[in-house]
C-alpha positions in Angstrom: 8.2 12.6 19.7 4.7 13.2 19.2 1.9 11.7 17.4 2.1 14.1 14.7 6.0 13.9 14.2 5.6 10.2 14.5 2.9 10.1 11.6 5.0 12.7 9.4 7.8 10.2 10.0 5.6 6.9 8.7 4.2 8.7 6.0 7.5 9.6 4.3 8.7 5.9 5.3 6.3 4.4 3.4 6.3 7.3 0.8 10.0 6.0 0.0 8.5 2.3 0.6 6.2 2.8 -2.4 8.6 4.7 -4.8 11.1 1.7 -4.3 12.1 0.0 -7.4 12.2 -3.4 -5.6 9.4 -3.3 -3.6 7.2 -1.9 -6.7 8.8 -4.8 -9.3 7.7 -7.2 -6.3 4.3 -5.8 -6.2 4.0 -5.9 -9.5 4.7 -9.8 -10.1 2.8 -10.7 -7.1 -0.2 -9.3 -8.5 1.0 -10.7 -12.6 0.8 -14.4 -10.5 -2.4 -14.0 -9.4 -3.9 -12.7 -12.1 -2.6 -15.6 -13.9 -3.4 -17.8 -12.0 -7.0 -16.5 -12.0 -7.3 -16.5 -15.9 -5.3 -19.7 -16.1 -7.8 -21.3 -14.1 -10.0 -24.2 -16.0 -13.8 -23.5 -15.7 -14.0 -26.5 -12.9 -11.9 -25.1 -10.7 -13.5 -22.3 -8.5 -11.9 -22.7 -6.1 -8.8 -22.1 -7.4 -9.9 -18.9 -9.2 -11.7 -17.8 -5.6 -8.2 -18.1 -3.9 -6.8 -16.2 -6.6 -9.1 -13.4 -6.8 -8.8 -12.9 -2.7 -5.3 -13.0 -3.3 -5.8 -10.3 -5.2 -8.0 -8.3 -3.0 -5.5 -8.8 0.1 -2.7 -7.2 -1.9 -4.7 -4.2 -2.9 -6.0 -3.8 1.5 -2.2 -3.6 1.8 -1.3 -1.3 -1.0 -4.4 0.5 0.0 -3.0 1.1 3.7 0.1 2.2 3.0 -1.5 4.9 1.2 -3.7 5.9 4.2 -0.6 5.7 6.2 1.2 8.4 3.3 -2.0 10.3 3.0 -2.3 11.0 6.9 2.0 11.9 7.0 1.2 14.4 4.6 -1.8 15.9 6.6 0.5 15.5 10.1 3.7 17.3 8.0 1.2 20.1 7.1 -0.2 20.8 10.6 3.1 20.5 11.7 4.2 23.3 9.3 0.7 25.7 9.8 1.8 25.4 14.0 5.6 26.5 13.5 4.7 29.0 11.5 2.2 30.4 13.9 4.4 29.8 16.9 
């Protein structure tokens, strides 16, 4: 398999990753419970709300790389199809 093939094949993997109901409800309460936990905070405790909003930001890297790993599976599919139809 090459590297292209191998990067189409991620791409659609975590295409179908991100369009799961599952995974998207778990997102979605992962990132409710820290956002409640950040506003829930009392005004003494930084810390907690600093823990809460890196939380936060740790989710979003994650969501943010299985987008880059979708984005270049789309860009690998399409070189994939330019070179068979040239071939």
């Amino acid at each position: 398999m090459s590297d292209l093939d191998q990067q189409a094949m991620l791409g659609e993997q975590a295409e179908r990753l991100m369009s799961d109901e599952v995974f998207k409800t778990a997102i979605a309460k992962v990132e409710q419970r820290y956002l409640d936990q950040w506003r829930n905070s009392s005004i003494e405790d930084g810390l907690k709300r600093e823990k809460a909003y890196l939380l936060l930001r740790a989710l979003g890297d994650v969501l943010k790389e299985i987008q880059i790993v979708i984005d270049g599976g789309q860009v690998a599919s399409a070189t994939i199809q330019r070179s068979r139809r040239k071939g």
